[in-house]
N, CA, C and O atoms as a MOPAC input file, in Angstrom:
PM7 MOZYME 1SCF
protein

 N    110.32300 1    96.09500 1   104.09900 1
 C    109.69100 1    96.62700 1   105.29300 1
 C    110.74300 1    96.71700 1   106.39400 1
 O    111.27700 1    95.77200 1   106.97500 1
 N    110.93200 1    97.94200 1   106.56600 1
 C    111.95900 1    98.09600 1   108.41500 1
 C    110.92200 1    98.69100 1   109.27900 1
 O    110.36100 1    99.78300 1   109.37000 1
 N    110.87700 1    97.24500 1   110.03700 1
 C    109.97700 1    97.90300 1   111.63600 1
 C    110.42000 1    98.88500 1   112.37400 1
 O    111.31400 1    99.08600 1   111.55200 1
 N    110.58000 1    99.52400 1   113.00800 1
 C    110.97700 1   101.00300 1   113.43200 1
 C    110.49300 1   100.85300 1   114.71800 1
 O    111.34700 1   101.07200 1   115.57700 1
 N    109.19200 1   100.49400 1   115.20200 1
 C    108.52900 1   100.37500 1   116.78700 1
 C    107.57800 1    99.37700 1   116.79800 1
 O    106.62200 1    99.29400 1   116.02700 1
 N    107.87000 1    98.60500 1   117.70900 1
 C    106.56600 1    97.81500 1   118.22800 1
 C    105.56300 1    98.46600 1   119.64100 1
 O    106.12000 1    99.36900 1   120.26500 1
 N    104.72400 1    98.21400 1   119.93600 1
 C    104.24400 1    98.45600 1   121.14500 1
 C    103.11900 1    97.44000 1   121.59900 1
 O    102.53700 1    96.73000 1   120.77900 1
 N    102.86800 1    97.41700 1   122.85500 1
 C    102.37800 1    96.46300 1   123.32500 1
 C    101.37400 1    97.18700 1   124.60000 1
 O    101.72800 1    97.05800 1   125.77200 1
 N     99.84000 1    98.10800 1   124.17000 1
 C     99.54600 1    98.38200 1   125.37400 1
 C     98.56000 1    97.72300 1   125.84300 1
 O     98.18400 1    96.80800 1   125.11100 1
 N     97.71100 1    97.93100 1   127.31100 1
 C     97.45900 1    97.02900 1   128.31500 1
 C     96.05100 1    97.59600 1   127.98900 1
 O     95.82400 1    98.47600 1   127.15900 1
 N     95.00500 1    96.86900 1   128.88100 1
 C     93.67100 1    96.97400 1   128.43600 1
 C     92.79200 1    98.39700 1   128.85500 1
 O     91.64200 1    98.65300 1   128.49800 1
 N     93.70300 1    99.25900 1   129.73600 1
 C     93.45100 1   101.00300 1   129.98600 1
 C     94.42100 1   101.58900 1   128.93100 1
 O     94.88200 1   102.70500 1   129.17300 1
 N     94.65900 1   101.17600 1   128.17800 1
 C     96.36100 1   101.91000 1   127.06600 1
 C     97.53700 1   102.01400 1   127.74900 1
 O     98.49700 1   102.59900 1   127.24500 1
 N     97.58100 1   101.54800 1   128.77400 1
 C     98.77100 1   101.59700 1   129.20600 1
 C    100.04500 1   100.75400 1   128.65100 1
 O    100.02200 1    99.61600 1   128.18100 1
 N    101.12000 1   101.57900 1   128.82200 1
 C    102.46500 1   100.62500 1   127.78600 1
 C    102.88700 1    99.83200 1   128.67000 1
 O    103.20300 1   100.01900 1   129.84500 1
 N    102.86700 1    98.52300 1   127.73900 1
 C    103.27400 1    97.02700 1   128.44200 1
 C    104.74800 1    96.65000 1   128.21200 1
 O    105.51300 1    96.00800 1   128.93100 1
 N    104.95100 1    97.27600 1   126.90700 1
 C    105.96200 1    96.90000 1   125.56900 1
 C    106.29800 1    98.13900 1   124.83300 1
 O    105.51600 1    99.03700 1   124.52000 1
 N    107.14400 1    98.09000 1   124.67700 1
 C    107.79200 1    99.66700 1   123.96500 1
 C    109.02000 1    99.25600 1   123.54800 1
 O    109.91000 1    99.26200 1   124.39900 1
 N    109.41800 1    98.72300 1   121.88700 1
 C    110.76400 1    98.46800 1   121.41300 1
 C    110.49800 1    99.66300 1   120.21800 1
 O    109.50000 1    99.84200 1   119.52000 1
 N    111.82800 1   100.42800 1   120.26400 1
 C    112.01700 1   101.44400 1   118.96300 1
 C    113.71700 1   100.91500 1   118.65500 1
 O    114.41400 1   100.41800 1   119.53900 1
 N    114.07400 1   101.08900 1   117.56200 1
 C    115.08800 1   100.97600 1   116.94200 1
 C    116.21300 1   102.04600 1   117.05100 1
 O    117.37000 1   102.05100 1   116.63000 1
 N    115.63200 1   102.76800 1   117.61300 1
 C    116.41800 1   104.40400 1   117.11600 1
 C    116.20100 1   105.10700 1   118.60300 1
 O    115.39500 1   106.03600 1   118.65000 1
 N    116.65000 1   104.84500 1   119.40400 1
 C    116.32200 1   105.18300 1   120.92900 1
 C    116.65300 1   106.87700 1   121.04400 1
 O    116.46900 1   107.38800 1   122.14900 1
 N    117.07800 1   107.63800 1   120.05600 1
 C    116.80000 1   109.02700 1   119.41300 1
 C    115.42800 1   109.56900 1   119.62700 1
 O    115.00900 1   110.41200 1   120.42000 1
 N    114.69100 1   108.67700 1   118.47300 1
 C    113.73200 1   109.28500 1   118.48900 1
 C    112.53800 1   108.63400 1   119.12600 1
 O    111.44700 1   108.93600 1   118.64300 1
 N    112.56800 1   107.71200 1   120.22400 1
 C    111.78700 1   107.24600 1   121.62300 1
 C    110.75100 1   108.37600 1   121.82500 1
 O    109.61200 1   108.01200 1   122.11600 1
 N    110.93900 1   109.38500 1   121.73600 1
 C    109.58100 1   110.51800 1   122.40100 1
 C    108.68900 1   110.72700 1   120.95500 1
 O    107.48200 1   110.84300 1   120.74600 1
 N    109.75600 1   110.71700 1   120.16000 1
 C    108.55000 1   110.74400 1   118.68800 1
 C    107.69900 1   109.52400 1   118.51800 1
 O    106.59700 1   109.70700 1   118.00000 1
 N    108.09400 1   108.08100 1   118.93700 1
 C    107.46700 1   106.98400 1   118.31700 1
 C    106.12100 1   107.14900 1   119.81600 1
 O    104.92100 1   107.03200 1   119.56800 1
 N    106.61800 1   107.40900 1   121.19800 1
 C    105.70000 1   107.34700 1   122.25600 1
 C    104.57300 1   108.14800 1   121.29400 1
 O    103.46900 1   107.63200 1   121.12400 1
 N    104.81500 1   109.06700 1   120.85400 1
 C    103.20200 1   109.88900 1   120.46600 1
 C    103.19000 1   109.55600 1   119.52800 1
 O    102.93100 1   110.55500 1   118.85700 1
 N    103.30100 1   108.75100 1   118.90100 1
 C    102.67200 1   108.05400 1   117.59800 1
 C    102.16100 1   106.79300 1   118.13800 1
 O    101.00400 1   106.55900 1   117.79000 1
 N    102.62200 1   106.05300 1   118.77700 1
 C    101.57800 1   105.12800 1   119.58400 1
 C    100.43000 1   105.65700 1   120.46700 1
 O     99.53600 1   104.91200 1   120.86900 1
 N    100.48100 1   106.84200 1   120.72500 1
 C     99.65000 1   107.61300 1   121.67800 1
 C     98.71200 1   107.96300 1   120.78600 1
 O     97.53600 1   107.65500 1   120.98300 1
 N     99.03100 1   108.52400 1   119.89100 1
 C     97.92100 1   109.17000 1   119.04100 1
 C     97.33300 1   107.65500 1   118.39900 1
 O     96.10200 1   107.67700 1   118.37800 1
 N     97.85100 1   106.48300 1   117.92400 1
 C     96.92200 1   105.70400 1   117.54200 1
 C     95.83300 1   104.92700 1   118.54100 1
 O     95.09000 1   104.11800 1   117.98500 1
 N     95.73000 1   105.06800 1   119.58300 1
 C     94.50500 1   105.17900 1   120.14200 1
 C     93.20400 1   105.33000 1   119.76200 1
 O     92.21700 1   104.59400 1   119.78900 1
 N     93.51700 1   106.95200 1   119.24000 1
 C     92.32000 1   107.30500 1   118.63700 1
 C     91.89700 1   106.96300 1   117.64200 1
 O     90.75800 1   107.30000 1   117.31800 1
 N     92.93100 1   105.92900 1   116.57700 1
 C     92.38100 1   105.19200 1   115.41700 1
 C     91.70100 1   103.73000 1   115.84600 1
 O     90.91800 1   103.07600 1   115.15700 1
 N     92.32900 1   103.31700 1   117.48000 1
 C     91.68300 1   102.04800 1   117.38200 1
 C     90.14000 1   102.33000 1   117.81500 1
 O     89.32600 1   101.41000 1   117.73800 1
 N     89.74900 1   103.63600 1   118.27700 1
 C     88.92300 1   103.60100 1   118.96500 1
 C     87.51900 1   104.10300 1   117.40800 1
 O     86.29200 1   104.01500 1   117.35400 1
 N     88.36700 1   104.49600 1   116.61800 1
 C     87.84200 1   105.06200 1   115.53100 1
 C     87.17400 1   103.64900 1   114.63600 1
 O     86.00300 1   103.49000 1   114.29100 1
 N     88.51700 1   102.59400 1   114.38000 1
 C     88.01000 1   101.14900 1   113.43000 1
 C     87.59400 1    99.85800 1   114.41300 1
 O     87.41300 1    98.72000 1   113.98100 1
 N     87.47100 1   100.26700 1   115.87100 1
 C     86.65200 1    98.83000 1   116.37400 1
 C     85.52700 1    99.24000 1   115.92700 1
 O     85.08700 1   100.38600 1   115.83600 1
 N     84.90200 1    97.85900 1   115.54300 1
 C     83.13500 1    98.00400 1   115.28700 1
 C     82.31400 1    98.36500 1   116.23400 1
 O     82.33900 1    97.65100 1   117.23700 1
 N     81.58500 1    99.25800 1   116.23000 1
 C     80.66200 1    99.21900 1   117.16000 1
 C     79.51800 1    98.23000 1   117.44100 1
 O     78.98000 1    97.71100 1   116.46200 1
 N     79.16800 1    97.97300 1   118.45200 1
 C     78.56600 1    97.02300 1   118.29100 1
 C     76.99900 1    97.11600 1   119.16300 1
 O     76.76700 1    97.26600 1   120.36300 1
 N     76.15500 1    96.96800 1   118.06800 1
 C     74.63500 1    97.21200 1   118.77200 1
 C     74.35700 1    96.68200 1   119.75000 1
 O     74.53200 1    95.46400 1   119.77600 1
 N     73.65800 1    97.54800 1   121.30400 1
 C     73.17100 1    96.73300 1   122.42800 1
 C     72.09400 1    96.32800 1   122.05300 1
 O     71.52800 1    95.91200 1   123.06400 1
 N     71.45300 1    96.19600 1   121.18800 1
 C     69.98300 1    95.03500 1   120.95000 1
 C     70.56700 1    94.05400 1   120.29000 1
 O     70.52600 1    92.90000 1   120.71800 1
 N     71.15400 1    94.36800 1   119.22100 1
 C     71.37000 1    92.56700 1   118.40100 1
 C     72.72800 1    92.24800 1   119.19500 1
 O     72.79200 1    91.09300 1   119.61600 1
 N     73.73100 1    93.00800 1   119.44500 1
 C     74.79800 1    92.44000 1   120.12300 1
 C     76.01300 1    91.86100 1   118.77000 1
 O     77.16100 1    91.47500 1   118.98800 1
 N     75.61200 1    91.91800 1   117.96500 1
 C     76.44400 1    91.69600 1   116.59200 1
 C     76.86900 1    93.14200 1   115.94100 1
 O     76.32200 1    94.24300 1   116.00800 1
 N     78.02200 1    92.71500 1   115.30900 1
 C     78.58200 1    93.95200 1   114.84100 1
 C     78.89900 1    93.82100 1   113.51000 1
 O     78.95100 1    92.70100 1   113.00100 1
 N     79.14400 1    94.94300 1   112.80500 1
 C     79.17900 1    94.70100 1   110.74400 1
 C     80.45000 1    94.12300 1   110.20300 1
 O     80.67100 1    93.96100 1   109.00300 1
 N     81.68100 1    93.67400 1   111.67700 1
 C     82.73700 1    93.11200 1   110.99300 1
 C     82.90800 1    91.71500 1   111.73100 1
 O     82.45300 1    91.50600 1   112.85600 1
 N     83.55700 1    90.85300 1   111.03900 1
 C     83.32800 1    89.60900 1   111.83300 1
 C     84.65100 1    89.88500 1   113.15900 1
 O     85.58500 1    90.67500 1   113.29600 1
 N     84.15100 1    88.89900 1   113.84600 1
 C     84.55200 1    88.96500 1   115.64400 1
 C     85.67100 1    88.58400 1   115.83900 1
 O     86.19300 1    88.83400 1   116.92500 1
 N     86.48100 1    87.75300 1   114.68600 1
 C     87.61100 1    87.23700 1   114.43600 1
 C     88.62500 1    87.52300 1   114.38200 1
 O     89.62400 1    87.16900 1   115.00900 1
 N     88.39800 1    88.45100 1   113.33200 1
 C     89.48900 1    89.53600 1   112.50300 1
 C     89.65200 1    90.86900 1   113.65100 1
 O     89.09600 1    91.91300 1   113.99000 1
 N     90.61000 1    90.16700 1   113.90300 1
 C     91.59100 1    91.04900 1   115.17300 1
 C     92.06000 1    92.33900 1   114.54800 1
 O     91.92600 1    93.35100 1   115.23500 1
 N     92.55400 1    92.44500 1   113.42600 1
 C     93.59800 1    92.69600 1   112.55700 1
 C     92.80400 1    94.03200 1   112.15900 1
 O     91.63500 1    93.78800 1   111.86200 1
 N     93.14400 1    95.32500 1   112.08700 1
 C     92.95800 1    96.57400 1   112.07300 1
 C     93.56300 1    97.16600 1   111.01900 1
 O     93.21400 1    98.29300 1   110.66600 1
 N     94.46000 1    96.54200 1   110.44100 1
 C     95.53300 1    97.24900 1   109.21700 1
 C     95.70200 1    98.69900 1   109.57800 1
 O     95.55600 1    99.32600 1   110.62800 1
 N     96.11300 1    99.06800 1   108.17200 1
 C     96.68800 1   100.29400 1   108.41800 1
 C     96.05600 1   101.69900 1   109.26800 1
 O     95.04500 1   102.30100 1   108.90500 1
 N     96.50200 1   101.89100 1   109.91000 1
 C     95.74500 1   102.63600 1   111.30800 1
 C     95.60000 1   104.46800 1   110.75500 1
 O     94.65600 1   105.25200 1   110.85500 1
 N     97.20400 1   104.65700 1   110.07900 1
 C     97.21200 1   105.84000 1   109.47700 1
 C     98.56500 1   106.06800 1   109.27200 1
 O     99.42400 1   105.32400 1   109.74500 1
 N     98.89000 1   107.34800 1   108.39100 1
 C    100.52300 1   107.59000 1   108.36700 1
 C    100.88900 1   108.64500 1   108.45000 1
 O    100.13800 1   109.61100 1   108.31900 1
 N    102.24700 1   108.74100 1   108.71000 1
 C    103.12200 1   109.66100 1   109.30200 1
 C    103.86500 1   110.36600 1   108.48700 1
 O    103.93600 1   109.84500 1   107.37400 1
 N    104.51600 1   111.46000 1   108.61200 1
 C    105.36600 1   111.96200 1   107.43300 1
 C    106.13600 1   110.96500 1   106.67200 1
 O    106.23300 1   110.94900 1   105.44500 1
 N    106.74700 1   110.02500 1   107.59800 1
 C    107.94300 1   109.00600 1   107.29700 1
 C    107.33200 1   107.78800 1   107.78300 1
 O    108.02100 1   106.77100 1   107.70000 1
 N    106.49600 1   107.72200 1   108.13500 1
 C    105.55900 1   105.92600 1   108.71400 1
 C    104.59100 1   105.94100 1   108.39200 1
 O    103.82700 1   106.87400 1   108.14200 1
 N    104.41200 1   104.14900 1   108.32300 1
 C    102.97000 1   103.59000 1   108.28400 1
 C    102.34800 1   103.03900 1   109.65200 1
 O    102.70400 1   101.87600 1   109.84000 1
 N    101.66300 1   103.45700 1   110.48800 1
 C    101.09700 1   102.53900 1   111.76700 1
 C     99.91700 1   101.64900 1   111.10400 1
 O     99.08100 1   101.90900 1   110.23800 1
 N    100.27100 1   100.19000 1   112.07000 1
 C     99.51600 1    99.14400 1   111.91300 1
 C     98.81900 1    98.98800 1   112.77200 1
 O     99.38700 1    99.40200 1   113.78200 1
 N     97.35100 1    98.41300 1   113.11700 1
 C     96.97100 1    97.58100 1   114.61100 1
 C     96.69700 1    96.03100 1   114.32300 1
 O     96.81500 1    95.16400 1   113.45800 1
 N     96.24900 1    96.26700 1   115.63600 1
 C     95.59100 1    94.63500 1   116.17500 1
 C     95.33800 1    94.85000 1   117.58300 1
 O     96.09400 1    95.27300 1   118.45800 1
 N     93.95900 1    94.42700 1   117.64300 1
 C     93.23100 1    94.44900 1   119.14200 1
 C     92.89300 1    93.20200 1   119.45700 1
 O     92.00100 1    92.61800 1   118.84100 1
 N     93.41000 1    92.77300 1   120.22500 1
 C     93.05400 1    91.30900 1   120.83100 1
 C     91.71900 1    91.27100 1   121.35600 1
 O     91.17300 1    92.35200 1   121.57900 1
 N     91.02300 1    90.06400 1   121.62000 1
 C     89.77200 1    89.76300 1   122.28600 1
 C     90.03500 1    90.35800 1   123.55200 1
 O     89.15600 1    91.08000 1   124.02200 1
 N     91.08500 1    90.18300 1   124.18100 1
 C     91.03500 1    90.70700 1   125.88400 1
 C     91.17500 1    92.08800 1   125.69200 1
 O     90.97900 1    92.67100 1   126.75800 1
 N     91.46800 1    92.94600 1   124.65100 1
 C     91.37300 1    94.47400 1   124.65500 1
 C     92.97800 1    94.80500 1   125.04000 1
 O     93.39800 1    95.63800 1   125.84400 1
 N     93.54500 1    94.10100 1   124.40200 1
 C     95.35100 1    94.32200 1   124.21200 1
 C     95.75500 1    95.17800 1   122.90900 1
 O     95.92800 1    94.38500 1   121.98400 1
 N     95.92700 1    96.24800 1   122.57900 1
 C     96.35200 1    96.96700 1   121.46600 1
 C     97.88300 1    96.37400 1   121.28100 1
 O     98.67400 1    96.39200 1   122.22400 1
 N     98.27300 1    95.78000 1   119.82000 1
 C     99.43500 1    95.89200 1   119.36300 1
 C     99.60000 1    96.92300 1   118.37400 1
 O     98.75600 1    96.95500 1   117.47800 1
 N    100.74900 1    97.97600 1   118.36200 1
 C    101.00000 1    99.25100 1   117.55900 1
 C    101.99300 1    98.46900 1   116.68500 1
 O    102.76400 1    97.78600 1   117.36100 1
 N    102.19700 1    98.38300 1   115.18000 1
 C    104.02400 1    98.56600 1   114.68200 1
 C    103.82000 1    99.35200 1   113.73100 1
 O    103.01700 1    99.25100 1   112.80300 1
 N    104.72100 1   100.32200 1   114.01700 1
 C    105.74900 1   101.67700 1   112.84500 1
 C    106.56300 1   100.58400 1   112.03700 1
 O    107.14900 1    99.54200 1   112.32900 1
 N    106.29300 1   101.40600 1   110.73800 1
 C    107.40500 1   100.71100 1   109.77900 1
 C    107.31900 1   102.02600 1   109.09700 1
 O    106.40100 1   102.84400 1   109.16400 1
 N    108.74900 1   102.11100 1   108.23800 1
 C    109.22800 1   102.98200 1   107.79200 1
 C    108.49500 1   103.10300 1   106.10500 1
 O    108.43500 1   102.17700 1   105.29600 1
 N    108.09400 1   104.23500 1   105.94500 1
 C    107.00300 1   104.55200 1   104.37500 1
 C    106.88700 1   103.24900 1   103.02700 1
 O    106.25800 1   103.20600 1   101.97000 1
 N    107.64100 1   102.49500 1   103.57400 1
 C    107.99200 1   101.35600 1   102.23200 1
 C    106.25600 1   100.46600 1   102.07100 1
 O    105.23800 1   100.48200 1   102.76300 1
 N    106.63600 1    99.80200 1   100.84700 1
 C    105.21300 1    99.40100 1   100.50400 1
 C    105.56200 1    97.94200 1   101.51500 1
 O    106.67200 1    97.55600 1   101.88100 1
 N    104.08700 1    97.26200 1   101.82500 1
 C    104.59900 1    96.28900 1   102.47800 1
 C    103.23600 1    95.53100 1   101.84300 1
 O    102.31100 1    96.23800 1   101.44600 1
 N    103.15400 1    94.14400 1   101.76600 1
 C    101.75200 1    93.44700 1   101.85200 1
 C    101.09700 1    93.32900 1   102.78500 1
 O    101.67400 1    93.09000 1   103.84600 1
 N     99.66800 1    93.44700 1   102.76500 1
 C     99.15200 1    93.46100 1   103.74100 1
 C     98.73600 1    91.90500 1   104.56500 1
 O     97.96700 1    91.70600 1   105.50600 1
 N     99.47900 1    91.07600 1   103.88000 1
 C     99.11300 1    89.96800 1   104.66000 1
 C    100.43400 1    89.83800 1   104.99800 1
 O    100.61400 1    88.79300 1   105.62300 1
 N    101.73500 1    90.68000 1   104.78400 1
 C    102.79400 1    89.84400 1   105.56400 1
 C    102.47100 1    91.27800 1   107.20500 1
 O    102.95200 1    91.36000 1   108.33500 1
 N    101.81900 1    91.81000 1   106.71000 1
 C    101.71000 1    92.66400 1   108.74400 1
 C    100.98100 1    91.64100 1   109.33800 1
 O    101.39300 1    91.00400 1   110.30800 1
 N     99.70000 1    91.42900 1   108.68200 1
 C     98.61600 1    90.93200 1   109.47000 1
 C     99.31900 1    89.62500 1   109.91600 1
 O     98.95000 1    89.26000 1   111.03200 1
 N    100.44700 1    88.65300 1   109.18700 1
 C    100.75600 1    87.64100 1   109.86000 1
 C    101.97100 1    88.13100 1   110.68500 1
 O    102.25900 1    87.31200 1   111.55800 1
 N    102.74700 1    89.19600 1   110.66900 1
 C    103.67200 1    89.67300 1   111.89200 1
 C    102.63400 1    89.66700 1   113.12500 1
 O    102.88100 1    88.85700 1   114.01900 1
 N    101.55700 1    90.44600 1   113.25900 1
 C    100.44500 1    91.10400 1   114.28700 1
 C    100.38200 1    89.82700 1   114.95900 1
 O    100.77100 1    89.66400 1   116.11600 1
 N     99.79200 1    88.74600 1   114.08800 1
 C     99.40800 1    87.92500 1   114.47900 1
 C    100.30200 1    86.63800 1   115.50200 1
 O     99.91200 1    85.79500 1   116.31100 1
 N    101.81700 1    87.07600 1   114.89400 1
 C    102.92000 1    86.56800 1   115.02500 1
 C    103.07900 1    86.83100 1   116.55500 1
 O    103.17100 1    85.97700 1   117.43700 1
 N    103.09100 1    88.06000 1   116.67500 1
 C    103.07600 1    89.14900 1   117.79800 1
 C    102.18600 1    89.39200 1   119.41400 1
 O    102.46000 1    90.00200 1   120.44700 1
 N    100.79300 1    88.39100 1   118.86000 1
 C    100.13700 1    87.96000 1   119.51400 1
 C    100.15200 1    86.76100 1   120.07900 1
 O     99.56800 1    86.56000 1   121.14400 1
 N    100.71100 1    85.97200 1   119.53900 1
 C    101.38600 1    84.58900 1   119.92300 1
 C    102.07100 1    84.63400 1   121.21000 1
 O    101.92000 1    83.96300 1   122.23100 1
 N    103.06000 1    85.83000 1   120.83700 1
 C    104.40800 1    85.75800 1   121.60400 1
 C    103.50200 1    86.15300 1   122.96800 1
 O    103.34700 1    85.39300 1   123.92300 1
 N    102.87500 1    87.65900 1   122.83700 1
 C    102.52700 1    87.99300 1   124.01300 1
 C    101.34000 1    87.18800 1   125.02000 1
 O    101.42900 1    87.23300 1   126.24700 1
 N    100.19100 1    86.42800 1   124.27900 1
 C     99.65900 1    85.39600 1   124.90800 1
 C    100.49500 1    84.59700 1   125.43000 1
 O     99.83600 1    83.97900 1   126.26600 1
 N    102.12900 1    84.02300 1   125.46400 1
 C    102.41100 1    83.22800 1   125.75000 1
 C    103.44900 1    84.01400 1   127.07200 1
 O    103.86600 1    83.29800 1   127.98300 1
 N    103.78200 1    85.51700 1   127.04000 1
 C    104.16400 1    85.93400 1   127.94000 1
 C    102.90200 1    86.31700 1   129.33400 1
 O    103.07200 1    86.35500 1   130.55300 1
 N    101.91500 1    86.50500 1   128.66500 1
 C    100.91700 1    86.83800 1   129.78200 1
 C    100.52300 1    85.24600 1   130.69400 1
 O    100.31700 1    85.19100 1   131.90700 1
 N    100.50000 1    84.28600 1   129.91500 1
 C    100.11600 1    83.10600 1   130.04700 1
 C    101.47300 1    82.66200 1   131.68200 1
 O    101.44800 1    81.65000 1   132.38200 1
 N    102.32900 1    83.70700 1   131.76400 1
 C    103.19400 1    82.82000 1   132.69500 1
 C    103.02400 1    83.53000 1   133.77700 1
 O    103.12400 1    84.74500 1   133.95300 1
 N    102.70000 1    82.48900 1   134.64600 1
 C    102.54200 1    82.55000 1   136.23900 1
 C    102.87300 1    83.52400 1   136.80600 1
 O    101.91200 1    84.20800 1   137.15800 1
 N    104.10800 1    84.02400 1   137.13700 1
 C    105.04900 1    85.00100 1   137.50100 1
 C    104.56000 1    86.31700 1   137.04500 1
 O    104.53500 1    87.24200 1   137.85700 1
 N    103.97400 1    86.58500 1   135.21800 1
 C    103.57600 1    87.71200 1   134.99400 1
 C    102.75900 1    88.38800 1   135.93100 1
 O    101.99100 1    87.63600 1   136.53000 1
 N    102.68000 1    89.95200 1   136.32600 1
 C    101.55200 1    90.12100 1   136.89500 1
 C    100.75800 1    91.15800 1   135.28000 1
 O    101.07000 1    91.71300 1   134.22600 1
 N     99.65000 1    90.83200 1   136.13200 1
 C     98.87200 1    91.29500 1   135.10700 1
 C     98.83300 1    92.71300 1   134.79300 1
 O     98.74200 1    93.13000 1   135.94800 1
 N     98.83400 1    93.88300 1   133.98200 1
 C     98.66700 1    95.05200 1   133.24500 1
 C    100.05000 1    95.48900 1   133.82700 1
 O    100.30400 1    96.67100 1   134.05700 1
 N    100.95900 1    94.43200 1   134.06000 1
 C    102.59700 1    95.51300 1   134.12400 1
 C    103.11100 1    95.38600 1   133.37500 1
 O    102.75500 1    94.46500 1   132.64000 1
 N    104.17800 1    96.09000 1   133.02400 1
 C    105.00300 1    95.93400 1   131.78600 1
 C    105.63300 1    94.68200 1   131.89200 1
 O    105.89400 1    94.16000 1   132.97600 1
 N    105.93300 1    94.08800 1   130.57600 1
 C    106.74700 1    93.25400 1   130.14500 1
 C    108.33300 1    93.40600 1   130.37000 1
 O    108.98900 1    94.08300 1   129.57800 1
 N    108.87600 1    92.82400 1   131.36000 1
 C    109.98100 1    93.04000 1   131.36800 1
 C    110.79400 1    91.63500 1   130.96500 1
 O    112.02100 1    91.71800 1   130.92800 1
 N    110.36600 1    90.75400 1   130.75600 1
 C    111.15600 1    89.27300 1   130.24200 1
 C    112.02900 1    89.48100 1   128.82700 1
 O    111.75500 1    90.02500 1   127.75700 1
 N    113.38100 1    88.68700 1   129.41100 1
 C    114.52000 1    88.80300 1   128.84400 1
 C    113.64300 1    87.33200 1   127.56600 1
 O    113.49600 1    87.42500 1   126.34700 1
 N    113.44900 1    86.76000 1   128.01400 1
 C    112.69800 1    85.64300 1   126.57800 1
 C    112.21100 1    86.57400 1   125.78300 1
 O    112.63200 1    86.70600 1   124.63400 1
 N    111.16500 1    87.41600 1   126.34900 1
 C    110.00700 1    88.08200 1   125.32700 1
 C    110.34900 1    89.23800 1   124.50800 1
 O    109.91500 1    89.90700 1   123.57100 1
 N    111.49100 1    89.13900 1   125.43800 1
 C    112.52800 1    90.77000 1   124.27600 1
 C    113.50300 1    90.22000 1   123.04200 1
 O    113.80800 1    90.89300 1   122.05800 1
 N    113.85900 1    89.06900 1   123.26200 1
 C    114.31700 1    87.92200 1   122.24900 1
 C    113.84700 1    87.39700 1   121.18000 1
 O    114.42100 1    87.26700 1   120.09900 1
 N    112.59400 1    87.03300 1   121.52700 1
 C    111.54000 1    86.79500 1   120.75400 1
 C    111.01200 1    87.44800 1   119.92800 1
 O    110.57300 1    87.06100 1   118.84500 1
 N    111.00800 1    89.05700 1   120.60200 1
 C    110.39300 1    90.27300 1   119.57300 1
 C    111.55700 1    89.96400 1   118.11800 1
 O    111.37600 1    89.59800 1   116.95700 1
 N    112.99000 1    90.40700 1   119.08400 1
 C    113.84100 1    90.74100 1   118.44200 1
 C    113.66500 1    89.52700 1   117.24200 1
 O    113.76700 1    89.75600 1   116.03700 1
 N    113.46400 1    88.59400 1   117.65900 1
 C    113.20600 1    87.29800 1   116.47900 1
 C    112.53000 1    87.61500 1   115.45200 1
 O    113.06000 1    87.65400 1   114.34200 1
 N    111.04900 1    87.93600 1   115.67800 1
 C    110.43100 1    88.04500 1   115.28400 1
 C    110.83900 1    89.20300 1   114.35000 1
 O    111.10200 1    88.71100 1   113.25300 1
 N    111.01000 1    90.62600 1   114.33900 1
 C    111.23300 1    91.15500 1   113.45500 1
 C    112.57200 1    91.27800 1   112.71900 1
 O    112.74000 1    92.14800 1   111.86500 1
 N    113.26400 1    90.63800 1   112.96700 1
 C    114.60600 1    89.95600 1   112.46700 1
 C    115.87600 1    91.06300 1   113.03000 1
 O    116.78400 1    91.56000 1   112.36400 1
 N    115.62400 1    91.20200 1   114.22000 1
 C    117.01100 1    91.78300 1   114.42600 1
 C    117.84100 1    90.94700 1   115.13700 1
 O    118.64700 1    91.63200 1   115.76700 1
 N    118.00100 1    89.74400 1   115.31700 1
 C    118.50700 1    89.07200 1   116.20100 1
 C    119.74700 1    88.56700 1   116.05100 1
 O    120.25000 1    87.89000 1   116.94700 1

């Protein structure tokens, strides 16, 4: 698996987080995070205003494969607070439990960047830790 883009948008879609590998093709990966929108909006459950329960459990953050690209696979994950995480990886087969534990990986980091004082809330991420961390996380470091 080569990650290719992460993204990180805010609870209107706005971009919080935007790492691509290939700063080339930056305007291609923006509309591929743009267009998956419409997949998160497609696999959240809907959820009935009488029972208030929905047909997938409340837990499972984790969205998998969102859809693909000539040359990519997009992943999600929607947090409880309504945080979209996007990652591009390049057409290779991957397991689906090693994304869902990156996503999850991924959510860590950014709960723990929102969690600091100083952050303000729905701006971009600009912390030199949290760009470290990514980089950790998907092993470019």
């Amino acid at each position: 698996m080569k990650i290719v883009s992460i993204a990180i948008l805010g609870k209107k879609n706005n971009p919080l987080y935007v790492y691509v590998t290939n700063e080339e093709n930056k305007r291609k990966f923006e509309y591929i995070i743009h267009t998956s929108l419409d997949f998160f909006e497609e696999k959240v459950p809907l959820i009935s205003p009488i029972s208030k329960k929905s047909t997938q459990n409340q837990n499972d953050m984790y969205l998998g494969h969102l859809f693909p690209t000539e040359d990519y696979k997009v992943y999600g994950y929607l947090t409880n607070t309504n945080y979209k995480l996007v990652c591009i990886i390049d057409d290779s087969e991957i397991k689906e439990q090693e994304m869902k534990t990156l996503l999850n990986n991924l959510h860590t980091i950014l709960v723990d960047a929102i969690c600091n004082p100083f952050y303000i809330t729905d701006e971009p991420i600009t912390s030199k830790i949290f760009h470290l961390k990514i980089l950790d996380l998907i092993g470019k470091k």
